[in-house]
Every structure is written in structure tokens, then in C-alpha cells.
Steps between C-alpha positions, in 0.01 A plus 500: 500500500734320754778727548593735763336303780449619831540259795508535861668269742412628897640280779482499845380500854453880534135444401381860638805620219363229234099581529623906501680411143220338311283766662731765289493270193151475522437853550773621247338246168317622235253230470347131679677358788473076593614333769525160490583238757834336320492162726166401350605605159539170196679538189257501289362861625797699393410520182220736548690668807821531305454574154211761413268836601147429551143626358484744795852619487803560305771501809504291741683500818504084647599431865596122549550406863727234650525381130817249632249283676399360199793306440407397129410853368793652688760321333348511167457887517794619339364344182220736530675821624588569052135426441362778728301776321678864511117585600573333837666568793628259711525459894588208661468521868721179737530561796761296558654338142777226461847725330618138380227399279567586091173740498614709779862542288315560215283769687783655643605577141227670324258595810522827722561330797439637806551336905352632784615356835369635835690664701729343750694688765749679313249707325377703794609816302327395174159440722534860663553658177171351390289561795566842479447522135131330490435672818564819255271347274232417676505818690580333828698778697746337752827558629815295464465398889181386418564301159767293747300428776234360188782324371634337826119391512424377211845387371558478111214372355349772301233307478439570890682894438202547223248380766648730761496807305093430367419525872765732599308737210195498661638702819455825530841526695787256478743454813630193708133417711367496205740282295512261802117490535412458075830336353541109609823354616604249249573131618913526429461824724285289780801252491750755576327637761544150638837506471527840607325384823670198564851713484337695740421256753161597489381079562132612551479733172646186336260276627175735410650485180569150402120424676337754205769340226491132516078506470537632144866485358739230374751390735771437267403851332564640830797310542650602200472843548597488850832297403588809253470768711715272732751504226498831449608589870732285522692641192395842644714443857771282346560761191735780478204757422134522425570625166724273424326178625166624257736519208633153585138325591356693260246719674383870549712665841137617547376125588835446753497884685153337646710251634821657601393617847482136590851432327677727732295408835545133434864445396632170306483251803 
């Protein structure tokens, strides 16, 4: 029959979130999984994706990835989508797809959809609240000094926290020499220190640092980065408060109390 289809539409750049999603599919279906790489796909193969079981299996659970880079069978999909087999379920994996095309509206309709973004600034709190629960989880005992000083490291990649906490799980104990010693500092982290340094007036620090950074890192990265941590003081001394200026710019208080000792010291002129 072709009724009561299941389909699955995950989006994003979260790809630590994405891969830990199809890892639950995968693990929670009765029967074969398939990936299949979408931007190679032709038309003529969805028939036998789409449309029936196989010798081997009854169910079948079909992964198409970046589907939306094959123009032609993207925007003939939704002529499929009534075809597909009740046997089959769905997931089609973009990590980044187009909301104006007519397959994407269609999706939107009869798909679970689900978007996973990583984190930006404001979701400091949402990144502590998961440190500390896969810590739990992987029985990785530290303390919520400790989970910030990772955090301030690493940033909020989980990608990088995952990383941290593998190592971090090898310890027998878990304090700040050893969290400084196993758990990198990320490269957003290296360019506040930077700035931190150059607010300082600490011109040799700045120097070391820009000698180590410009033999392996883009410029206008760098740049970038450096320009929005710019913008961020500057709202920070002009504002009325800290709090308020993170609602406004929309970013965590966390990322501005690093920089509000410098605020104060500095003044507007």
C-alpha cells in the first residue's frame, strides 16, 4: 500500500545534532537502513528507492543526503512523495535546503520536519544544560566550575564539547590543570584572547600571537571575528546595562561579563 507514509525532512548546520538523529533512527528501526548520496542521485532510480521492500527485507528505512543538489530530481520529488511504499521510511538529510523552492513547501506539509542550528551566543544556558547531562551519561564526574572553564575553552561546538569529555573520561581525576592540559582552546576562544590582550596593552602577548596565527589561519576569518567582538564592546560601554545590551545584540550576558572589566577601565572616549 501507499498510505500512511512516513517522511523525514532534517535541516541544518548542527551536524553533531543531525548525525546524533539518524543515529536514533537507525538504532530505533525494525529492519534495513540505506544511505544514499542524494546529489548523485537521477530520476530514473527512484523507482526502486521509492516504491517497494526488497528480497532481503520487508521495511526499509532510506537515508537520501543533500538530495537538493540534484536540481532535476529535487523539483520533481513531490510527484513521488504519494508513490512511496508504507514499507519505507523516509529521511532526507540537507544540510542547508532552499525554503522558496515548491518541494521544500510541499515538504513542509506532509514531512516531520525538523532544524537544527548550532548554537550561537545566546544559547550558553542550553550548552551547559547539555554538558552536564552527557557528562551524566557518560559517567564523566565534573563540577559546574569545571563544565565552564570546558566551555570557555572549547566554546559551543559540541562537536569540540563531545571531544572534550572522551578525553576528559579517561582521567582518573578532573580539575582545572587537567582541563587546561587535555581540553584544546578553540580558535574563536584564541581570538578573544587577542582581543583580551590587546585591551590589555599587553603589545608583546599580541605580537606572539598574531606570529603563531597568520602561519595557519585566514586573515579575513580573523578579521571577522575580531570586528565582532569589537562590536560587542562597544555596545557593552555605550549601553545602559550588560543585560540589557545582550538582549538588544542578541547574545548570552555570559559572552559580555568576560568583557566588562575592560568596559569599565576603558570608558567611551
Amino acid at each position: 500500500g501507499y498510505t500512511d507514509i512516513m517522511i523525514n525532512l532534517l535541516s541544518g548546520s548542527n551536524t553533531y545534532e543531525l548525525e546524533q538523529y539518524l543515529s536514533k533512527l537507525r538504532q530505533d528501526f525494525d529492519g534495513r537502513a540505506e544511505t544514499v548520496d542524494g546529489s548523485r542521485l537521477e530520476l530514473s532510480q527512484l523507482p526502486d528507492m521509492l516504491m517497494g521492500s526488497t528480497l532481503f527485507s520487508d521495511k526499509r528505512l532510506v537515508i537520501i543526503r543533500n538530495l537538493s543538489e540534484s536540481k532535476d530530481v529535487w523539483s520533481r520529488l513531490p510527484e513521488w512523495l504519494d508513490r512511496v511504499s508504507s514499507d519505507i521510511e523516509l529521511v532526507l538529510v540537507e544540510s542547508k535546503v532552499d525554503k522558496r523552492t515548491a518541494t521544500y513547501k510541499d515538504l513542509k506539509k506532509r514531512a516531520n520536519f525538523v532544524e537544527l542550528n548550532e548554537w550561537s551566543d545566546r544559547d550558553f544556558d542550553q550548552a551547559e544544560s547539555w554538558l552536564e547531562s552527557e557528562a551524566k551519561s557518560r559517567g564523566v564526574l565534573i563540577d559546574k566550575k569545571s563544565m565552564k572553564l570546558i566551555l570557555k575553552r572549547v566554546g559551543l561546538d559540541q562537536w569540540g564539547l563531545s571531544s572534550a569529555l572522551d578525553k576528559l573520561s579517561l582521567l582518573d581525576m578532573i580539575d582545572e590543570a587537567a582541563i587546561e592540559k587535555h581540553v584544546e582552546v578553540s580558535y574563536s576562544e584564541n581570538i578573544f584572547n587577542l582581543f583580551e590582550a590587546a585591551l590589555s596593552g599587553d603589545r608583546a602577548r599580541v605580537d606572539d600571537m598574531l606570529f603563531v596565527l597568520q602561519k595557519s589561519e585566514d586573515p579575513y576569518k580573523l578579521f571577522g571575528l575580531l570586528a565582532g567582538q569589537s562590536f560587542q564592546f562597544a555596545a557593552l560601554v555605550f549601553g545602559p546595562s550588560s543585560a540589557e545590551v545582550a538582549s538588544d545584540i542578541g547574545v548570552h550576558p555570559y559572552a559580555l561579563s568576560k568583557l566588562l572589566k575592560y568596559s569599565s577601565r576603558l570608558g567611551k572616549s
